[in-house]
Structures are given as structure tokens and as C-alpha cells.
C-alpha positions as CSV (number, residue, x, y, z in Angstrom):
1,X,0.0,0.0,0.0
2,X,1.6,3.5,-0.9
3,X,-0.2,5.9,1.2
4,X,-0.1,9.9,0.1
5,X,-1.2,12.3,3.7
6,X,-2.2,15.4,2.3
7,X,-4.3,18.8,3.2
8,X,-8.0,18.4,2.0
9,X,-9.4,20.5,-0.3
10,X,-12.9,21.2,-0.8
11,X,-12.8,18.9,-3.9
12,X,-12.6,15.9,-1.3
13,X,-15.5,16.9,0.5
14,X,-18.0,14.7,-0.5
15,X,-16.5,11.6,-0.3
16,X,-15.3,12.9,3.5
17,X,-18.8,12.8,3.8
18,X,-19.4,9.7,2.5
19,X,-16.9,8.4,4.6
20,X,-17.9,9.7,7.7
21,X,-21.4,8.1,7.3
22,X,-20.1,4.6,6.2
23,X,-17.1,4.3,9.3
24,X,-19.2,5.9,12.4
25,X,-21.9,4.3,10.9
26,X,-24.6,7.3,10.3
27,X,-27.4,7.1,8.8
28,X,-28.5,9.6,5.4
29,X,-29.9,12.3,8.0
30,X,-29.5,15.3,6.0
31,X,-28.3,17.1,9.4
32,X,-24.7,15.4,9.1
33,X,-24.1,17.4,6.0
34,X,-25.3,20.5,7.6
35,X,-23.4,19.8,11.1
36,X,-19.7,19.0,9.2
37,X,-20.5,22.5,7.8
38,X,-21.3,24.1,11.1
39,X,-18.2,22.8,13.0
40,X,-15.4,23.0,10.2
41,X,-15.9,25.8,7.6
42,X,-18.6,28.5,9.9
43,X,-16.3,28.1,13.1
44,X,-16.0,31.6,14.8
45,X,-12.5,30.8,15.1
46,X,-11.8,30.1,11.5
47,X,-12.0,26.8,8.8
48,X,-11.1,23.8,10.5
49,X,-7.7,22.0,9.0
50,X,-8.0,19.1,7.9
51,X,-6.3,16.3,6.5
52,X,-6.8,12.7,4.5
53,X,-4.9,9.8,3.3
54,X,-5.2,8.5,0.0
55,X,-4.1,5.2,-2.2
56,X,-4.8,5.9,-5.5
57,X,-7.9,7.8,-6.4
58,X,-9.5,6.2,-2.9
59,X,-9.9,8.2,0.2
60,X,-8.5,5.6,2.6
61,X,-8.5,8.1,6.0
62,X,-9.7,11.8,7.4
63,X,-8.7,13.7,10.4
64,X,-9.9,17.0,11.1
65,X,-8.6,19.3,13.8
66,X,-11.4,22.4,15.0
67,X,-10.0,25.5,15.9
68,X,-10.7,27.0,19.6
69,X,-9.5,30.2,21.2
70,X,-8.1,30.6,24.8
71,X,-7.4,33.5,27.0
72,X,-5.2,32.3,29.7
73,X,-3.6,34.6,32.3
74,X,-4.6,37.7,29.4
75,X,-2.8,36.0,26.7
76,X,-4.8,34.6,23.3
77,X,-3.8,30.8,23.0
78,X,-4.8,29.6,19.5
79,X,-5.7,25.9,20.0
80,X,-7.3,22.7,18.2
81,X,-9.9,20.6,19.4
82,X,-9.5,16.9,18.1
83,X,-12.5,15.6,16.7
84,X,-13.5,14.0,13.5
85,X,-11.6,11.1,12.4
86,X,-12.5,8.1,9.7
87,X,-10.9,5.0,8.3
88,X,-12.2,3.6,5.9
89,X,-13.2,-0.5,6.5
90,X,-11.0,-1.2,3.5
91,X,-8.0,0.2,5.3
92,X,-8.3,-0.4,9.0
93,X,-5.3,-1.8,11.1
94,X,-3.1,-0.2,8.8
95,X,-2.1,2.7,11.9
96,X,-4.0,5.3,9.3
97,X,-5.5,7.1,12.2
98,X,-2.1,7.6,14.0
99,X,-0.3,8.3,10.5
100,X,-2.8,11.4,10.1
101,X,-2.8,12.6,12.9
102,X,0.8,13.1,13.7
103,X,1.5,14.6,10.2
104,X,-1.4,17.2,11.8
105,X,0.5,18.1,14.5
106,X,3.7,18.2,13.0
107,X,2.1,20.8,10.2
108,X,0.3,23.0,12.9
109,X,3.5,22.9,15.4
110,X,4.2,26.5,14.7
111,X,1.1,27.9,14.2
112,X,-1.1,26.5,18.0
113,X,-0.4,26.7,20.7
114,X,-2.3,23.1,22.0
115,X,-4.1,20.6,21.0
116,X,-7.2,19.2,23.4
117,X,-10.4,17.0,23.4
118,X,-12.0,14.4,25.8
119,X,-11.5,11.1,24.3
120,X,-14.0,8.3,25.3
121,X,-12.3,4.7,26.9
122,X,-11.9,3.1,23.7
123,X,-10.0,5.7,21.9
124,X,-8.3,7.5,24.8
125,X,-5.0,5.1,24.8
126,X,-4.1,5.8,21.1
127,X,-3.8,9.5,22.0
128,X,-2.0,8.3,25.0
129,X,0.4,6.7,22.6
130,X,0.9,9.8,20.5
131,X,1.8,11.8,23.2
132,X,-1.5,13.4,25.0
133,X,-1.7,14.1,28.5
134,X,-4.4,13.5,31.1
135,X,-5.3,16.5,32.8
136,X,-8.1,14.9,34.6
137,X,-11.9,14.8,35.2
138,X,-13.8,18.0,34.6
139,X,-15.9,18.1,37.4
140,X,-20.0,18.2,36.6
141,X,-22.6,18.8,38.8
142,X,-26.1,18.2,38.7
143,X,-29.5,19.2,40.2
144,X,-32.6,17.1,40.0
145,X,-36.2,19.0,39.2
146,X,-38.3,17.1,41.2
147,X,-38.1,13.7,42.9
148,X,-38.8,12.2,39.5
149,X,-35.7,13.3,38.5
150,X,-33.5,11.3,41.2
151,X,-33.6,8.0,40.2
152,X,-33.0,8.5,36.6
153,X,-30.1,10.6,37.5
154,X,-28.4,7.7,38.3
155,X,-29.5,5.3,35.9
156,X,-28.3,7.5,33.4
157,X,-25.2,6.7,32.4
158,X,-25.0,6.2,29.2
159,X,-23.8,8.9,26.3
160,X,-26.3,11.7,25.4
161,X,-28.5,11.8,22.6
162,X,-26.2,13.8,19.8
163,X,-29.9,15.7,18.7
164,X,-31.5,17.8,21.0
165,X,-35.1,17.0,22.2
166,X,-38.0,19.3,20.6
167,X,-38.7,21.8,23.8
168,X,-40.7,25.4,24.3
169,X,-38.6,25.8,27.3
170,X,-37.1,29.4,28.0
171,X,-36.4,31.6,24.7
172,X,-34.8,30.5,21.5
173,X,-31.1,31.3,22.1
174,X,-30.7,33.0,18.3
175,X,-33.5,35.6,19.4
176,X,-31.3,36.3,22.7
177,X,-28.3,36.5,21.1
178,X,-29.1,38.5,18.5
179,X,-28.3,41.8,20.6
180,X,-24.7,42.1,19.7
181,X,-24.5,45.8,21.6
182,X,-25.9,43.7,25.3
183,X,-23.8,40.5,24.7
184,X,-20.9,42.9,24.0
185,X,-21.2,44.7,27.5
186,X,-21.6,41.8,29.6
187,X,-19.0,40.4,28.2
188,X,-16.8,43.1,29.2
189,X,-17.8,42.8,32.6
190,X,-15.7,39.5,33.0
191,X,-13.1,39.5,35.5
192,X,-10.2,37.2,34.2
193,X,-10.7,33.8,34.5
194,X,-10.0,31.3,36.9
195,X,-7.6,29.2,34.4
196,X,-8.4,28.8,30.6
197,X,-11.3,30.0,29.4
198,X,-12.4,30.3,25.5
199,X,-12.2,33.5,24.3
200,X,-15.9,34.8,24.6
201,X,-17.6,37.2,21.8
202,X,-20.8,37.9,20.2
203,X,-19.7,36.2,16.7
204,X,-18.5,32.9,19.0
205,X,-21.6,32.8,20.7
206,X,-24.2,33.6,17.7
207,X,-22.0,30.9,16.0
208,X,-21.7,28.3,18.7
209,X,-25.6,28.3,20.1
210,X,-27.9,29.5,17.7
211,X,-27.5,26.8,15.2
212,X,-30.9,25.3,14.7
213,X,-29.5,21.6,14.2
214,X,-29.3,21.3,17.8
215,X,-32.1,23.5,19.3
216,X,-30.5,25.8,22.2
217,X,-32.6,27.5,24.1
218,X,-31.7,30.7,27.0
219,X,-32.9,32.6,29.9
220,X,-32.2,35.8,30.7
221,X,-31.4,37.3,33.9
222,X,-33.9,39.6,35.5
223,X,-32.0,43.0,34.4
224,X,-31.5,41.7,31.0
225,X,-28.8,40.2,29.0
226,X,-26.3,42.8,30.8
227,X,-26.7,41.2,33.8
228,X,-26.7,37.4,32.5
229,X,-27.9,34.7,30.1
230,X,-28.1,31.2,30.6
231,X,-27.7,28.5,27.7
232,X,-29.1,25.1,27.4
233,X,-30.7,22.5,25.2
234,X,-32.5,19.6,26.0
235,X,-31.6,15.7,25.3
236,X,-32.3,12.2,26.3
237,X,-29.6,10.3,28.0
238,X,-31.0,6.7,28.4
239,X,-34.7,6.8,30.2
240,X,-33.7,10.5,31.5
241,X,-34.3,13.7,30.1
242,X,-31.4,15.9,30.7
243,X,-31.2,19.9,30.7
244,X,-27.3,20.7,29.4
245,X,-26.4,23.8,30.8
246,X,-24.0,24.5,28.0
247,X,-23.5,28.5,28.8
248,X,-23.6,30.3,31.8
249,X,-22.7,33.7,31.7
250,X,-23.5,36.3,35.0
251,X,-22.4,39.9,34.6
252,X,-19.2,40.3,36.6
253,X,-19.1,36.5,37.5
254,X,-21.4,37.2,39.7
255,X,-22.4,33.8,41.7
256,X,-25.5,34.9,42.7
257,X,-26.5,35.8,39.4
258,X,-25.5,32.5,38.6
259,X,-27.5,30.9,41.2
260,X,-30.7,32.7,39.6
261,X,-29.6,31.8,36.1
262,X,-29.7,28.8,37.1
263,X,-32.6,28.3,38.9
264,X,-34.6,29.6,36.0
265,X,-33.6,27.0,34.1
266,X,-34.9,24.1,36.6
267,X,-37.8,26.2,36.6
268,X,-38.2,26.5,32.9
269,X,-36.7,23.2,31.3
270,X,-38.9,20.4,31.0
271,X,-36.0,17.6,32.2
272,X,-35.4,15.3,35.0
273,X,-32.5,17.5,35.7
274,X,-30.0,20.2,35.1
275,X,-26.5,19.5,34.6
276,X,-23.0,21.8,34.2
277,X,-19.6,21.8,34.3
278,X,-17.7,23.4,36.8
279,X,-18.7,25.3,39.9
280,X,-17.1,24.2,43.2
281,X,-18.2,21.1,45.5
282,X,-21.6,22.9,45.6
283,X,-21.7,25.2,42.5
284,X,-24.8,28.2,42.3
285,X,-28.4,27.6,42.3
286,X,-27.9,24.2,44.3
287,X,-26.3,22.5,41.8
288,X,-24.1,19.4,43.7
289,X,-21.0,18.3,42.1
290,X,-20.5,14.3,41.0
291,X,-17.8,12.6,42.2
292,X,-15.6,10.7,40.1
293,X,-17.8,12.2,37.2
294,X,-17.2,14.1,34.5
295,X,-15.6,13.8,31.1
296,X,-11.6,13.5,31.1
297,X,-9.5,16.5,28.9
298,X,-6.9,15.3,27.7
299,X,-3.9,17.9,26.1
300,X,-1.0,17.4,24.1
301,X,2.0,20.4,23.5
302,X,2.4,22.1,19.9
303,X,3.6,25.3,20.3
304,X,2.9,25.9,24.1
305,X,5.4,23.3,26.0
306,X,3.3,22.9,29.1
307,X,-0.6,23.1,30.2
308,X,-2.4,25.4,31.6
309,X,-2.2,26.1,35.3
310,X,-6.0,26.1,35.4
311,X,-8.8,25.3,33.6
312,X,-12.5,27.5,33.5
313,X,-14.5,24.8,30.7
314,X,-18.2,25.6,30.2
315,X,-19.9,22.2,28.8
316,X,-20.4,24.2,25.7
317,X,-16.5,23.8,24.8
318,X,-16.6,20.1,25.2
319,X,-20.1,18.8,24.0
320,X,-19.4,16.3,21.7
321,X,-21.0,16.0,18.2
């Protein structure tokens, strides 16, 4: 087998598609198309690199690395988020996935800072073997609405539903975040961050929630988007109906406009419960942390030699899709 590892071009993008479908084993929704699109060519932060191997005229593998911002300490950290990967069946044991992605890394080494993601159990020791890092658990808490909502909270441990569940609850977030001039100023009301935290704007939020492929919905604080919005959609995990708390975003970090954020979504979301990253062993609005929960980051050095000290991660930078 002679193997060529090249950039993609939008010439390949079909058959990326194709493969994609036929290796995670997708079925013709129409929403895939529209999602790759989303993700890798209308990112806030910028196209998506990407990368496939080819043997002749076949497309035998595809990595794709999503760009993500960080402001860390007051400095901008350019970064990658690993993500989409395929082999195709024709061509798996052959170390394509491995091949791909270290030519990546090696072509981006100058130009990012990091490279980051949450691997699941199966395919966290092959970025083990290439060099990532565990950094550890983000920590998640939850809060049940209602007694219904207790049992299933532990039952429910299997992955989320990728699609969001149809709900009325709250407002849609592309109405709330459509007032630029509001998200701008409470933006600016952020103290620095506790550790890494993405870099926060108007286009990056319009772009990141207001997709319709994945239904988020928002409340607003009581004195208006200046003083705080909350983000969420909702999804089924097993027999439970979850309310991901994706964005949460109080005027001067305030907790206790967190803590009213927060509450208004319990109030509003028709789940068995709400759950967020983040937010101390008891985090705002009576949210209770999960021990030993919580996906695991995992990092790897490209242009920045070591991690950052701290980490701030809203479950809206690591929702998988």
C-alpha cells in the first residue's frame, strides 16, 4: 500500500462525507451534512484543518482538527480541538488514524499553541500513545427537578443523545443572542478567568448556540442580557431527560447571578434535571458536584510546551457532536 497524507481541499468533501457516514456508521440524515459545515468551515475561530490519506484515487482516512480560542492569564492561545476522524473498513489496522494525525501536528506545530479534546475509553490510549496528556476529570454537577428526576439521575449513564429533544422551554437562544450591543457589554464585565477560558464574543456565541441543528434555548437574567444569560438544550440520556447547561454567563461572574440563572432554568426546562460543568463542590443555584464524574480533557503540546495552570471549561467547549 503507498499511502499519500495530504491537506483536504474542498474537492474531497463529498467523499469525506461519504466516509464519515459509512465508518461511524450514520445514517442519510441530511443534518450530518449540515453539522460538518457548522463545525469545520462556519467556526468563529476560523476553517477547520483538515487532512486525508489516499491510495490511489480512494480516500482511505480523514482527520480534522477544530480550531478553539483561549485567554489564559490575558494571553490569546490559538488551539485545536481533536474531533472527526474516519478509516475507511478497507484500510483499518493499517495505523492510518495515528499516520494522520501526527502529520497534523507536525504541520500545525508553529502555528497552536495546544491541541485538546475528551477522548471516550476506547479511543483515549491511542492519543495516549501519540503523546497526549491527562489532565483529569472535569468536574460536573447536577441538580434534579423534582423527585422524579433522582432515580433516573443515576440510571443515566450512558452517552447523550447527539440531537437535541424538541422543547418550548425558556427563549430560543438565536432571538437572545441576537443583541450584539448587550452581549458585548456583559462580556466586558468578566473578571479574568479562573484558568483557561475560550475567548468569549458575540460572533463565537451567535455561532456556537444559535444553530438550529441542535435546538438551544436561554434565559435571561432579570435585568436583562447585561446582567446574565443562561444557555441550554434539551436531550435524552437513556430513560432521563437531561437539561445541558451548556452556557452560563453572570455579569461580573457574579455567583449569585448564577444561582438565579440557574434556577430559572430548573424552573423552565422540562428535564429530570440540570446538569454543568464546573462550579465548586456545591456550585450556584444548588447545583451538587458528581464525584468521580465528569468527562476526562486530555492535552498534548504544539507550540505551548506545558498546560495550563487552570482550567474555567463551560460544557459548551466540550459537548461532543
Amino acid at each position: 500500500m503507498t499511502l499519500e497524507i495530504r491537506r483536504a481541499v474542498p474537492n474531497d468533501r463529498p467523499e469525506i462525507l461519504a466516509l464519515l457516514a459509512r465508518s461511524l456508521g450514520r445514517d442519510a440524515d441530511p443534518r450530518y451534512d449540515a453539522l460538518y459545515a457548522w463545525k469545520h468551515e462556519e467556526n468563529a475561530f476560523g476553517p477547520s484543518p483538515a487532512w486525508v490519506a489516499t491510495d490511489g484515487e480512494r480516500l482511505a482516512g480523514f482527520r480534522v482538527l477544530m480550531r478553539w480560542e483561549f485567554v489564559d492569564r490575558g494571553s490569546v492561545v490559538r488551539a485545536v480541538r481533536a474531533v472527526d476522524t474516519a478509516t475507511h473498513p478497507d484500510f483499518q489496522g493499517q495505523g492510518i488514524f495515528t499516520k494522520l494525525t501526527l502529520h497534523a501536528l507536525d504541520e500545525l506545530r508553529d502555528e497552536v499553541g495546544f491541541v485538546f479534546n475528551t477522548p471516550n475509553d476506547q479511543s483515549r490510549p491511542g492519543y495516549l500513545k501519540m503523546g497526549w496528556q491527562e489532565i483529569g476529570r472535569v468536574p460536573t454537577a447536577v441538580r434534579p427537578i423534582g423527585l422524579a428526576g433522582i432515580p433516573r439521575i443515576a440510571t443515566a449513564r450512558v452517552p447523550a443523545d447527539r440531537w437535541s429533544s424538541p422543547s418550548p422551554a425558556g427563549d430560543a437562544a438565536a432571538d437572545v443572542l441576537a443583541d450584539k450591543a448587550a452581549l458585548e457589554r456583559l462580556i466586558a464585565s468578566l473578571p479574568d478567568a479562573r484558568g483557561a477560558r475560550t475567548r468569549l464574543s458575540p460572533a463565537f456565541l451567535r455561532w456556537r448556540y444559535d444553530t438550529p441543528l441542535l435546538g438551544y434555548r436561554a434565559v435571561v437574567a432579570p435585568g436583562g442580557i447585561d446582567e446574565g444569560i443562561a444557555i441550554f438544550r434539551i436531550r435524552a440520556r437513556g430513560a432521563a431527560r437531561e437539561a445541558a447547561l451548556s452556557a452560563l454567563i453572570a455579569a461580573r461572574a457574579d455567583r449569585a447571578i448564577e444561582s438565579r440563572l440557574t434556577r430559572a432554568v430548573a424552573r423552565v426546562a422540562d428535564a429530570d434535571y440540570v446538569i454543568r460543568l464546573g462550579g465548586g463542590i456545591v456550585a450556584p443555584g444548588g447545583m451538587v458536584r458528581l464525584p468521580g464524574q465528569g468527562p476526562l480533557l486530555t492535552w498534548r503540546a504544539l507550540a505551548t510546551s506545558t498546560p495550563p495552570a487552570a482550567w474555567d471549561l463551560s460544557l459548551g467547549d466540550i459537548e461532543l457532536f
